[in-house]
DSSP file (Angstrom, degrees, kcal/mol; ACC not computed):
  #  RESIDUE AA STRUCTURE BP1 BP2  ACC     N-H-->O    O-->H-N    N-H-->O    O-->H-N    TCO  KAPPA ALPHA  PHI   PSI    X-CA   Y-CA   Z-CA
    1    1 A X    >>        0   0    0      0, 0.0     4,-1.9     0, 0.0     3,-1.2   0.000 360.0 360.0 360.0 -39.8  -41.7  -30.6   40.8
    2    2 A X  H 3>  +     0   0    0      1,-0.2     4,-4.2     2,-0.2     0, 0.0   0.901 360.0  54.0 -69.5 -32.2  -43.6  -33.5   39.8
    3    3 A X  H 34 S+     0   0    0      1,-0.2    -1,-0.2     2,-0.2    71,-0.0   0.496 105.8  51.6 -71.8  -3.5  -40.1  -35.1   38.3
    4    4 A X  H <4 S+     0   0    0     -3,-1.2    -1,-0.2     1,-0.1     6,-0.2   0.904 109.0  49.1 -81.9 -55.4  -38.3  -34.7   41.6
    5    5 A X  H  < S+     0   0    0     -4,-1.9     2,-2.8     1,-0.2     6,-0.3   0.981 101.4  74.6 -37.2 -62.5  -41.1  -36.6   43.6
    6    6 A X  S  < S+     0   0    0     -4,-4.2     2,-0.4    -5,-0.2    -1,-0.2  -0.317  71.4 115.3 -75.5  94.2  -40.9  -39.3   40.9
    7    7 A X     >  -     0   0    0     -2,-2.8     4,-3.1    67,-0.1     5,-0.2  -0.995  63.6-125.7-154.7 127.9  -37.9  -41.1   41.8
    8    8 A X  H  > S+     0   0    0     -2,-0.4     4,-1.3     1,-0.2    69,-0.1   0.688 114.4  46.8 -56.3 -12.5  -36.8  -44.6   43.0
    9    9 A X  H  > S+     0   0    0      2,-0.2     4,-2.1     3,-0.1     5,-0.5   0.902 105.2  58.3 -96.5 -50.2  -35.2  -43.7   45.5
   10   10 A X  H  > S+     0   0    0      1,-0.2     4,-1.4     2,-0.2     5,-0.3   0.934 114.6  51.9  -9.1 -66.5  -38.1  -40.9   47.1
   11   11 A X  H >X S+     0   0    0     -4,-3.1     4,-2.5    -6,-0.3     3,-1.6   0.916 103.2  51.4 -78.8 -36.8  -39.8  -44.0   46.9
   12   12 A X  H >X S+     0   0    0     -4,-1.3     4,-2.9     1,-0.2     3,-0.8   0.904 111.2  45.5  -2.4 -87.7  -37.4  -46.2   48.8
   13   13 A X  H 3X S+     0   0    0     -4,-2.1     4,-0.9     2,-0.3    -1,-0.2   0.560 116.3  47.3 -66.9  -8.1  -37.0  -44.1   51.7
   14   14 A X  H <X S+     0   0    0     -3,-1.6     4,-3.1    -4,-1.4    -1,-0.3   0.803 110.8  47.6 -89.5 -16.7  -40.8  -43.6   51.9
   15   15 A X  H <X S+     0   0    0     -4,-2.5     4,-0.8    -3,-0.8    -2,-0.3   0.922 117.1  50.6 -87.4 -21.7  -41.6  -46.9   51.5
   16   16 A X  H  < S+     0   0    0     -4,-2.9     3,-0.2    -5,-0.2    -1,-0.2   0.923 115.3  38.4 -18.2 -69.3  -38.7  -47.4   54.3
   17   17 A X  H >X S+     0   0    0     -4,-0.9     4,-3.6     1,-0.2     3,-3.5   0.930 101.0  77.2 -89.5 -57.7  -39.8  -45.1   56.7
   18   18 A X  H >X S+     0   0    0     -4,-3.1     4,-1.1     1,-0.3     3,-1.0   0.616  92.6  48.8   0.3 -83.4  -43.8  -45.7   56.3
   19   19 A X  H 3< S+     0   0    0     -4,-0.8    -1,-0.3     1,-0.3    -2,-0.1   0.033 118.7  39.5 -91.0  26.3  -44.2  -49.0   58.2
   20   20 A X  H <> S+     0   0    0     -3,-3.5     4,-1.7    37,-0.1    -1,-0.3   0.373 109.1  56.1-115.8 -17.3  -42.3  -47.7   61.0
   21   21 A X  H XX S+     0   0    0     -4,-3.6     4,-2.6    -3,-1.0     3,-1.2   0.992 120.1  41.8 -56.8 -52.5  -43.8  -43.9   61.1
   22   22 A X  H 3X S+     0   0    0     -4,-1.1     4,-0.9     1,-0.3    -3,-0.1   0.608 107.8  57.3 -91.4 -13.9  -47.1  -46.1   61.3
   23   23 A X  H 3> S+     0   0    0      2,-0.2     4,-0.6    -5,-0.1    -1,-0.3   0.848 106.7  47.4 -39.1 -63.6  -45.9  -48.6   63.7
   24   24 A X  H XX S+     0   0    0     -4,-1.7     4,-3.3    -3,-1.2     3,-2.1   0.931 109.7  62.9 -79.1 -20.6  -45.1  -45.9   66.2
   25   25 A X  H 3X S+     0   0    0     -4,-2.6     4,-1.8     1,-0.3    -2,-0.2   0.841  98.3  50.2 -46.9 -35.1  -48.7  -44.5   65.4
   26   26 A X  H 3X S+     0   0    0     -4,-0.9     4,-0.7     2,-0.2     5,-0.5   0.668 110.2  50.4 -88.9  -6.2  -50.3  -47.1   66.5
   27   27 A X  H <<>S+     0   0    0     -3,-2.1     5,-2.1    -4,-0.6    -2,-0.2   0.695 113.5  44.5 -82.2 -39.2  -48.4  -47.0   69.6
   28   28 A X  H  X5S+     0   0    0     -4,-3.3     4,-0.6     1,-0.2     5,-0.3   0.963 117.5  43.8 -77.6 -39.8  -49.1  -43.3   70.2
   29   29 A X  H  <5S+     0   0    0     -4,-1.8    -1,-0.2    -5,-0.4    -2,-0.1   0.908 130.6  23.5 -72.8 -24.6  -52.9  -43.6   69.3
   30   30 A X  T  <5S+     0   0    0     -4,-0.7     3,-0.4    -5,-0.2     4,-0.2   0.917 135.2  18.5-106.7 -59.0  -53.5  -47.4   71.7
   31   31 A X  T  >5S+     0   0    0     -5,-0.5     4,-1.5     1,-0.2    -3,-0.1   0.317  82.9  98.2-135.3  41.7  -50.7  -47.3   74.2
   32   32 A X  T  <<S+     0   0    0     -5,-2.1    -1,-0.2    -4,-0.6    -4,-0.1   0.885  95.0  50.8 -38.0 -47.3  -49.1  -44.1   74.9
   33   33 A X  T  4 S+     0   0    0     -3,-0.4    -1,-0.2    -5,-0.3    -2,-0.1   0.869 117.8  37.9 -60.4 -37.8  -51.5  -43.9   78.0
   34   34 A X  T  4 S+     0   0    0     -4,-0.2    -2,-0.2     1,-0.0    -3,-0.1   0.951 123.4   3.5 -92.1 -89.8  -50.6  -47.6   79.4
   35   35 A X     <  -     0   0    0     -4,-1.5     2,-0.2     1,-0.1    -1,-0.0  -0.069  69.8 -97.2-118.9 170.3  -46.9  -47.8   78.6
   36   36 A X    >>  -     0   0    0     -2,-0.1     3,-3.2    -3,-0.1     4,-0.6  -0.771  38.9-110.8 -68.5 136.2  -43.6  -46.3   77.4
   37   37 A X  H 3> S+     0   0    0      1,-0.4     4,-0.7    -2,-0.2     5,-0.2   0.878 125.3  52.7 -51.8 -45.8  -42.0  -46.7   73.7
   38   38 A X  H 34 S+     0   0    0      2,-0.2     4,-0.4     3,-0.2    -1,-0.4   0.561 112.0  42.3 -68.9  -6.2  -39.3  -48.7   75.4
   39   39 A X  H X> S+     0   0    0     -3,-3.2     3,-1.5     2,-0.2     2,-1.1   0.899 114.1  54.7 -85.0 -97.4  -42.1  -51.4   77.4
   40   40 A X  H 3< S+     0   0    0     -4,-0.6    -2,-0.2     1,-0.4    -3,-0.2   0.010 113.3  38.9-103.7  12.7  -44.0  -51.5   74.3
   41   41 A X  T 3< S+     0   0    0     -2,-1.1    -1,-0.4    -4,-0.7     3,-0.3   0.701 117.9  46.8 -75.7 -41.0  -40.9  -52.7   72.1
   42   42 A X  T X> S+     0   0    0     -3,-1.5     4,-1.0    -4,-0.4     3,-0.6   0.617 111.0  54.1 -70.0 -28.2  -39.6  -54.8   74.5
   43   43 A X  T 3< S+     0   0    0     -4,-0.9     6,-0.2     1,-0.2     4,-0.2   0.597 106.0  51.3 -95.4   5.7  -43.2  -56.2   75.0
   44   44 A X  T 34 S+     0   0    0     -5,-0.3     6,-1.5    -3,-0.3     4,-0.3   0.302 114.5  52.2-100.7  16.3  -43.5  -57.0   71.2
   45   45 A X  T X4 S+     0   0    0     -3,-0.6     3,-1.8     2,-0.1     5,-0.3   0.752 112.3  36.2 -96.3 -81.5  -40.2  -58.7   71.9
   46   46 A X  T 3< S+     0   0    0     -4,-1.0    -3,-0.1     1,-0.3    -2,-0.1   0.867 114.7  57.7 -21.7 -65.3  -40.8  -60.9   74.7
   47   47 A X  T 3  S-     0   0    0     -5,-0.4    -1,-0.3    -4,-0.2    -2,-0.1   0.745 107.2-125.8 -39.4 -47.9  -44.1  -61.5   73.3
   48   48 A X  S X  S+     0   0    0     -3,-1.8     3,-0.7    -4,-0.3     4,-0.5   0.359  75.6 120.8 122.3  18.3  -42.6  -62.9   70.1
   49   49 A X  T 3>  +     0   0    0     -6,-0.2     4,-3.0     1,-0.2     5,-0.2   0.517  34.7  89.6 -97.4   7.5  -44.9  -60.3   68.1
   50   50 A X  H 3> S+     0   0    0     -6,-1.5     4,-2.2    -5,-0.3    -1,-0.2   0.866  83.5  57.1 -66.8 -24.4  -42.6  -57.9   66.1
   51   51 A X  H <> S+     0   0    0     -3,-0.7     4,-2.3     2,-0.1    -1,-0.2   0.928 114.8  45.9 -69.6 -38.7  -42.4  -59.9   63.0
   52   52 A X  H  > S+     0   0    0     -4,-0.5     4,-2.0     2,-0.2     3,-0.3   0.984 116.9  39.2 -33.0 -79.0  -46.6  -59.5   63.1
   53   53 A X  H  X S+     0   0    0     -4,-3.0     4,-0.6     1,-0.3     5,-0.5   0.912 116.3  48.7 -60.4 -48.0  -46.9  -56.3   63.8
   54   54 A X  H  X S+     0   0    0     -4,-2.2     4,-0.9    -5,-0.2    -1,-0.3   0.642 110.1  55.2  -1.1 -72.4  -43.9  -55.3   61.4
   55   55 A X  H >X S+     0   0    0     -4,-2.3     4,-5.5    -3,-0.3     3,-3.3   0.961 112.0  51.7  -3.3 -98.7  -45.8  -57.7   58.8
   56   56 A X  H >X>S+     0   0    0     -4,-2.0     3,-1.9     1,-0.3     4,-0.9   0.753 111.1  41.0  -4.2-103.2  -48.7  -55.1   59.7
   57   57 A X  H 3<5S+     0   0    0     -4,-0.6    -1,-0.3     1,-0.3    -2,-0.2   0.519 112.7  47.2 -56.0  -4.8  -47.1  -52.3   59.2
   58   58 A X  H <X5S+     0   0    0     -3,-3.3     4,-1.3    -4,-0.9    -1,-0.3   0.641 113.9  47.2 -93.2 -29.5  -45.2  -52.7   56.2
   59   59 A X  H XX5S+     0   0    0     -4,-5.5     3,-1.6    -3,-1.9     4,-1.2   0.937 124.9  29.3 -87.4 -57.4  -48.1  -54.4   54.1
   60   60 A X  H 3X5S+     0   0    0     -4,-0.9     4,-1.5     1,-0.2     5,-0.2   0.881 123.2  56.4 -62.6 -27.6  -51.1  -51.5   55.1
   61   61 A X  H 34<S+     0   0    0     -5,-0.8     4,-0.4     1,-0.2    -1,-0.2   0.775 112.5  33.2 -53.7 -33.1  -48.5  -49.0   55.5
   62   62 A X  H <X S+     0   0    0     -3,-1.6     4,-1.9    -4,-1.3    -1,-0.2   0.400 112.9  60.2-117.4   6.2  -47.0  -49.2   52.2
   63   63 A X  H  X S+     0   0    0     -4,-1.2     4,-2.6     2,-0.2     5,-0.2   0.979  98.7  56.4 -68.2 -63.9  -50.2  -50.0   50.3
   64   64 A X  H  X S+     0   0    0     -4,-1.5     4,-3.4     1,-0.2     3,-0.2   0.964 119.1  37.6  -9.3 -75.5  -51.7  -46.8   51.4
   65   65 A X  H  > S+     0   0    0     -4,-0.4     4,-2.0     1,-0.3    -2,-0.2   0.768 112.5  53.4 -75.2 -25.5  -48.3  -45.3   49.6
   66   66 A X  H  X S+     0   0    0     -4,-1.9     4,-2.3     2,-0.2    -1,-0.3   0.888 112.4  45.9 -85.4 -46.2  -47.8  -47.7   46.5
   67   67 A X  H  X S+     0   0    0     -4,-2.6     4,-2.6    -3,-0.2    -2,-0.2   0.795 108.5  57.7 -99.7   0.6  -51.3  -46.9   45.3
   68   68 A X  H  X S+     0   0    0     -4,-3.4     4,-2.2    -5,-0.2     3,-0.4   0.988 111.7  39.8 -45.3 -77.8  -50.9  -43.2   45.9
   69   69 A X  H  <>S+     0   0    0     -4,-2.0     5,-3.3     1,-0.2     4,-0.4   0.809 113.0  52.3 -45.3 -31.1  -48.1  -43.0   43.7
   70   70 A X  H ><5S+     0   0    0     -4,-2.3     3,-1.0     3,-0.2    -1,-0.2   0.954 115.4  46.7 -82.7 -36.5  -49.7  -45.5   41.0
   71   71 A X  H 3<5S+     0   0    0     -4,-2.6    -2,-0.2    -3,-0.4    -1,-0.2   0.702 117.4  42.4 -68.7 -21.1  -53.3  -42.8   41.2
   72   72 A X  T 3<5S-     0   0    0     -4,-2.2    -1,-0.2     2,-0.1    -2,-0.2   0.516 120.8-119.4-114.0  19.1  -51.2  -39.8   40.9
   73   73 A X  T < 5 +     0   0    0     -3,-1.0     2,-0.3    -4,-0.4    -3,-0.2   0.844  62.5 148.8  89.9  60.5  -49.1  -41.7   38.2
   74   74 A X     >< +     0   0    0     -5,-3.3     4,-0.9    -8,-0.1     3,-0.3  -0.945  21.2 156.5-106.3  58.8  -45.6  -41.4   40.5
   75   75 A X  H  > S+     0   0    0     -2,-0.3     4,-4.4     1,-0.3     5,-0.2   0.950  72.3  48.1 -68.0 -51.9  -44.6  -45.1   38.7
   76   76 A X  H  4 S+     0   0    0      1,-0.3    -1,-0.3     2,-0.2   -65,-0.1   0.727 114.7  45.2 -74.1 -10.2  -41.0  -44.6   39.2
   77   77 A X  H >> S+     0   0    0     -3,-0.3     4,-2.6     2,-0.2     3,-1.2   0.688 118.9  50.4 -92.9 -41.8  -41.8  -43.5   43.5
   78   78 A X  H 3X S+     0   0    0     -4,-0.9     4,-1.9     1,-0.4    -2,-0.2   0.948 105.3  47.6 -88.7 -33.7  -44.3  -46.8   43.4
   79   79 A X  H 3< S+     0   0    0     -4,-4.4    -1,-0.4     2,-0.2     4,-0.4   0.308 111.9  56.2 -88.7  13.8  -41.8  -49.1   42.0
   80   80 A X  H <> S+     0   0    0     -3,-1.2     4,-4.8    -5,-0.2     5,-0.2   0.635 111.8  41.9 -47.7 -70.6  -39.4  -47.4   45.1
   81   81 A X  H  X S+     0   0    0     -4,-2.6     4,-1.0     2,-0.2    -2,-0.2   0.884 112.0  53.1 -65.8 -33.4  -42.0  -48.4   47.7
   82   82 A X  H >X S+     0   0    0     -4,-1.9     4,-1.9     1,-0.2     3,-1.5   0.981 113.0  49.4 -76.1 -62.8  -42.6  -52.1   46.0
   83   83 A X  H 3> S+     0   0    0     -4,-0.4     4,-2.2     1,-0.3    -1,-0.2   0.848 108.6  48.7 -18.6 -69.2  -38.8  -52.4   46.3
   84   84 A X  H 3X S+     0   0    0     -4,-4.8     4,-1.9     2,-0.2    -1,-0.3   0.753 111.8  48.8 -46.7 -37.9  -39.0  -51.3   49.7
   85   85 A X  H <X S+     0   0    0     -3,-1.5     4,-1.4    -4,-1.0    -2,-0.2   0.929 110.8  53.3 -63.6 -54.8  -41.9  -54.0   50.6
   86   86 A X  H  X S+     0   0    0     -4,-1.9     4,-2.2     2,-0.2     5,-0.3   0.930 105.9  49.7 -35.6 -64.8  -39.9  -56.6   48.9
   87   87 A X  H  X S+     0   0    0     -4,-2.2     4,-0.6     1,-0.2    -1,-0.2   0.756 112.6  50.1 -85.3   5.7  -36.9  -55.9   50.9
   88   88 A X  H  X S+     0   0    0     -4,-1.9     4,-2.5     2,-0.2    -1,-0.2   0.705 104.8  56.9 -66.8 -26.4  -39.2  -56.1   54.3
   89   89 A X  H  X S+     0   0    0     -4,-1.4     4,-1.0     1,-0.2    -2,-0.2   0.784 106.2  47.1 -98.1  -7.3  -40.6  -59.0   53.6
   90   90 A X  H  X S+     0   0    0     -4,-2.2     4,-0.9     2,-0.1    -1,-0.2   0.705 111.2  49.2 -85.8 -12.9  -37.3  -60.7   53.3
   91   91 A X  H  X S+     0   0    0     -4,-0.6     4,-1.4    -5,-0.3     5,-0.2   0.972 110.6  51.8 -74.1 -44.2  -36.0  -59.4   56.4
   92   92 A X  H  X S+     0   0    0     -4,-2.5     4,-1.8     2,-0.2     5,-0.4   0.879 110.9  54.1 -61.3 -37.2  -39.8  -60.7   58.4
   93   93 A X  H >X S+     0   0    0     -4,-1.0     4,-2.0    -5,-0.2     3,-1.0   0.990 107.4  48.8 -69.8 -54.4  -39.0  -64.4   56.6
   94   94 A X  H 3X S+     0   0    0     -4,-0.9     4,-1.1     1,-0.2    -2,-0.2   0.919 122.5  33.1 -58.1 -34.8  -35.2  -64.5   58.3
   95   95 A X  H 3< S+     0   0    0     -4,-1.4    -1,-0.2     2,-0.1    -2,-0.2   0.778 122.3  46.4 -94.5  -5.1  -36.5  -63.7   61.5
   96   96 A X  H << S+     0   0    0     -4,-1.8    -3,-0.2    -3,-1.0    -2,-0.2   0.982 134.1  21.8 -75.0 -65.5  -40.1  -65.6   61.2
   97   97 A X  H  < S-     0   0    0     -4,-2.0    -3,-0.2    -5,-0.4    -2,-0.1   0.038 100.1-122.8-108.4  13.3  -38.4  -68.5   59.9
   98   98 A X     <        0   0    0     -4,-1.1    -4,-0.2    -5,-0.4    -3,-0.1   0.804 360.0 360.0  73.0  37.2  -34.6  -68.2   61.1
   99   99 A X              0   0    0     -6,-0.5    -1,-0.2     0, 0.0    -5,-0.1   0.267 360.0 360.0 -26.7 360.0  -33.5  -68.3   56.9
């Protein structure tokens, strides 16, 4: 079991999916009540804040996951999610800084 889990790609797609599971989390836990999923993307557009929160959610999101995998000694699933981090944080520089 443990050798299926530990996999580069596992960790890919978690470290993918993370900062946007936790993204919409923070939407359902602050402003589910106030707004709709479509107002509160379209007001982190307008607003100019998506590379932030993104930012946000990709660094606590996949931190949380990277040093799971490195404590239950899941190397090849943490070098997945560091991958994954990597290629968020070139996508947040091209739109921060229009690359």
């Amino acid at each position: 079991m443990k050798s299926r889990i530990n996999s580069t790609t596992l960790g890919l797609i978690i470290g993918l999916l993370v900062p946007l599971l936790s993204i919409f989390l923070v939407y359902a836990i602050k402003f589910q009540a106030e707004m709709s999923l479509e107002t509160f993307l379209d007001s982190l557009l307008v607003h100019k804040l998506y590379t932030k929160v993104l930012a946000l959610g990709v660094y606590f999101g996949n931190i949380i996951s990277f040093f799971l995998f490195i404590k239950t000694d899941l190397l090849k699933a943490a070098r997945g999610v560091l991958l994954a981090t990597i290629l968020y944080s070139l996508v947040i520089m091209v739109f921060r800084f229009g690359m």
